[in-house]
BAZA-283328 format. One line per 4 residues: their letters; for each residue x, y, z of N, C-alpha, C, O. Coordinates in steps of 0.2 Angstrom, whole numbers. Last residue first. Example, Ala and Ser with C-alpha at 12.3 -4.5 7.8 and 13.67 -1.06 7.14 Angstrom:
<recs>
sa = 64 -11 35 68 -5 36 64 0 39 67 6 40 ~ 66 -28 39 62 -22 39 66 -16 39 71 -17 42
</recs>
This chain:
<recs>
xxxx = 2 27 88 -4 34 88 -1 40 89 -5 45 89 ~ 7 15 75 10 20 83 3 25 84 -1 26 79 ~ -2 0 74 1 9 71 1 10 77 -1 8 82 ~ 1 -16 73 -2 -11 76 2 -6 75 8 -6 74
xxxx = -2 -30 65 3 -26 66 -3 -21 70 -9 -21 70 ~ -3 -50 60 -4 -45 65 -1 -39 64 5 -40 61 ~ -7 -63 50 -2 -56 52 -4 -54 57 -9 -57 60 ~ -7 -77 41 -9 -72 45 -5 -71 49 -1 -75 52
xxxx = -3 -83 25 -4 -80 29 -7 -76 35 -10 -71 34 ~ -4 -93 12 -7 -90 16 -6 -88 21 -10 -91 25 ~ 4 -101 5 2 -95 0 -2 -93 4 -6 -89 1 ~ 6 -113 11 13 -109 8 11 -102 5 15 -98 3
xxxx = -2 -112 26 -3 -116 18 2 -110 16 3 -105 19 ~ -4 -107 39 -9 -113 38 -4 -115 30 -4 -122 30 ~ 5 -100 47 4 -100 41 3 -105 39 7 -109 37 ~ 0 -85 60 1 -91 57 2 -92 50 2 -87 46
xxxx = 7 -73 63 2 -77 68 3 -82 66 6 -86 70 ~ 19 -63 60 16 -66 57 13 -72 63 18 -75 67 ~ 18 -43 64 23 -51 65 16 -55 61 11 -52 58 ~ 25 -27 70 22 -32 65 24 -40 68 28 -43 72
xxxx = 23 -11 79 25 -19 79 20 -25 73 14 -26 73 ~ 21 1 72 24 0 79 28 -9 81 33 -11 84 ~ 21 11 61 20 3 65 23 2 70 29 3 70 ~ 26 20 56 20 22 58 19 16 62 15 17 67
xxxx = 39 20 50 40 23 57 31 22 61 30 24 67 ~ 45 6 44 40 9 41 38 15 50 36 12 55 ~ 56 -1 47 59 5 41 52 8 40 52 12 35 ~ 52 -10 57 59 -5 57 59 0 52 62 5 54
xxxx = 42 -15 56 41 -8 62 49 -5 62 51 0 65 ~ 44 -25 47 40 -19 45 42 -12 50 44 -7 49 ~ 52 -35 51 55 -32 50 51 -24 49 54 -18 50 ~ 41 -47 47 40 -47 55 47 -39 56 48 -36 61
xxxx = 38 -45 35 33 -42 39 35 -41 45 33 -37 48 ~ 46 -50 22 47 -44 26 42 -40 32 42 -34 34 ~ 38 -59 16 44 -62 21 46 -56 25 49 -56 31 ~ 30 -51 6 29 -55 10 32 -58 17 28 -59 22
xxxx = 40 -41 2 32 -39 3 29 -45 8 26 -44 14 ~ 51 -49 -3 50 -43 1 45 -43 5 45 -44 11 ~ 42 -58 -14 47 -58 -7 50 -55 -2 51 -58 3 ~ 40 -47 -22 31 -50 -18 35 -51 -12 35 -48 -7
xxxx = 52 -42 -27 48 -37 -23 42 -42 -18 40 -41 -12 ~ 57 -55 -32 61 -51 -27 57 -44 -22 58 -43 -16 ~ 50 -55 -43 49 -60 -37 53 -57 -32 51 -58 -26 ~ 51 -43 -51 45 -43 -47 45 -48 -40 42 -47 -34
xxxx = 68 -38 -50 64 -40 -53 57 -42 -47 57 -43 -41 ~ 72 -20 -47 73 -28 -47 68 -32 -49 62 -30 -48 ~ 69 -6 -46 74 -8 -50 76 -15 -48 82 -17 -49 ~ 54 0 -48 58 -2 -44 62 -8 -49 60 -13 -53
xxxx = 42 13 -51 47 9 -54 51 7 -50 53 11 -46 ~ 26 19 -46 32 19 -43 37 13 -46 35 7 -44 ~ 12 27 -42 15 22 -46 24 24 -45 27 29 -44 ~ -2 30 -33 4 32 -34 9 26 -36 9 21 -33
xxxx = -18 38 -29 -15 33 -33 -7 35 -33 -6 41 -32 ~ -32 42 -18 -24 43 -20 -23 38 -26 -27 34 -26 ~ -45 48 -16 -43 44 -18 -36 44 -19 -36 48 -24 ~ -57 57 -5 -50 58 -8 -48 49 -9 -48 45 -4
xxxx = -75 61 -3 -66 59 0 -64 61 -5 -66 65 -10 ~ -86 69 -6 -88 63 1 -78 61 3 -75 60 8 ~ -85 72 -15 -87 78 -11 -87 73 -4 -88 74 2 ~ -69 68 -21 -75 69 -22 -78 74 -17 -75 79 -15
xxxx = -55 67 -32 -57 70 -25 -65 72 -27 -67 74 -32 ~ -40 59 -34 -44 61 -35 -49 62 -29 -48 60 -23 ~ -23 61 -35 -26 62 -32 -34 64 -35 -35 70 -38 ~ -7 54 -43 -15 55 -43 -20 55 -36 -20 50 -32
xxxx = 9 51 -51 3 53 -43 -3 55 -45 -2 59 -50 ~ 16 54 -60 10 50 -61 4 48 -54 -1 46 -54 ~ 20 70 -58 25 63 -61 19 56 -60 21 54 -54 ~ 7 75 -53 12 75 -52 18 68 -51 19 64 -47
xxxx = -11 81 -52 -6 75 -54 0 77 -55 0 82 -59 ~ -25 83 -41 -18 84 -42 -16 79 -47 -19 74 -47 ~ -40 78 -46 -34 86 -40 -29 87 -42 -27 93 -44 ~ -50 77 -55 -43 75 -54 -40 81 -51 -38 86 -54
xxxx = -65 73 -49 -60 79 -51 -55 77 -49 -54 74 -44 ~ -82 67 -50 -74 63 -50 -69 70 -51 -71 72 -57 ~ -95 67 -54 -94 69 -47 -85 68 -47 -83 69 -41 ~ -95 62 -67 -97 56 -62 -96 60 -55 -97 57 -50
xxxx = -91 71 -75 -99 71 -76 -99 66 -71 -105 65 -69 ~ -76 67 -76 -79 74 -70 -88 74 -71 -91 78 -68 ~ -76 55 -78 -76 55 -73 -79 64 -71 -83 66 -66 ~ -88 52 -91 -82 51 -90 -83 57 -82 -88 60 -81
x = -99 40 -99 -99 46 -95 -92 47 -92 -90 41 -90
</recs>
């Protein structure tokens, strides 16, 4: 059964952005190439949190609470309103 017999319509697509759309919501997809290697990106991704409220305008304040074990963290952040 493929997506539009499942209630599924693909809304938009745009350079590989995807927007599906039901009668209940919207699902986004967006894919996106970055020019360094992956370990660099998780490292980012990771160790970049207590910096989040600098370059992401919706956060207002990030931080890390704890980190019980080298592959585990807990975070905190709160959105501006």
């Amino acid at each position: 059964m493929g997506r539009l017999e499942q209630g599924i319509g693909d809304g938009s697509n745009d350079d590989g952005d995807v927007v599906f759309a039901t009668s209940h919501g919207r699902m986004v997809t967006i894919s996106t190439k970055l020019r360094m290697p992956p370990e660099d990106v998780i490292k980012e991704a990771w160790d970049g949190v207590q910096t989040m409220s600098q370059w992401y305008q919706n956060i207002n304040f990030a931080s890390r609470i704890a980190a019980p074990t080298p592959n585990f963290d807990i975070g905190t952040y709160g959105n501006n309103v």
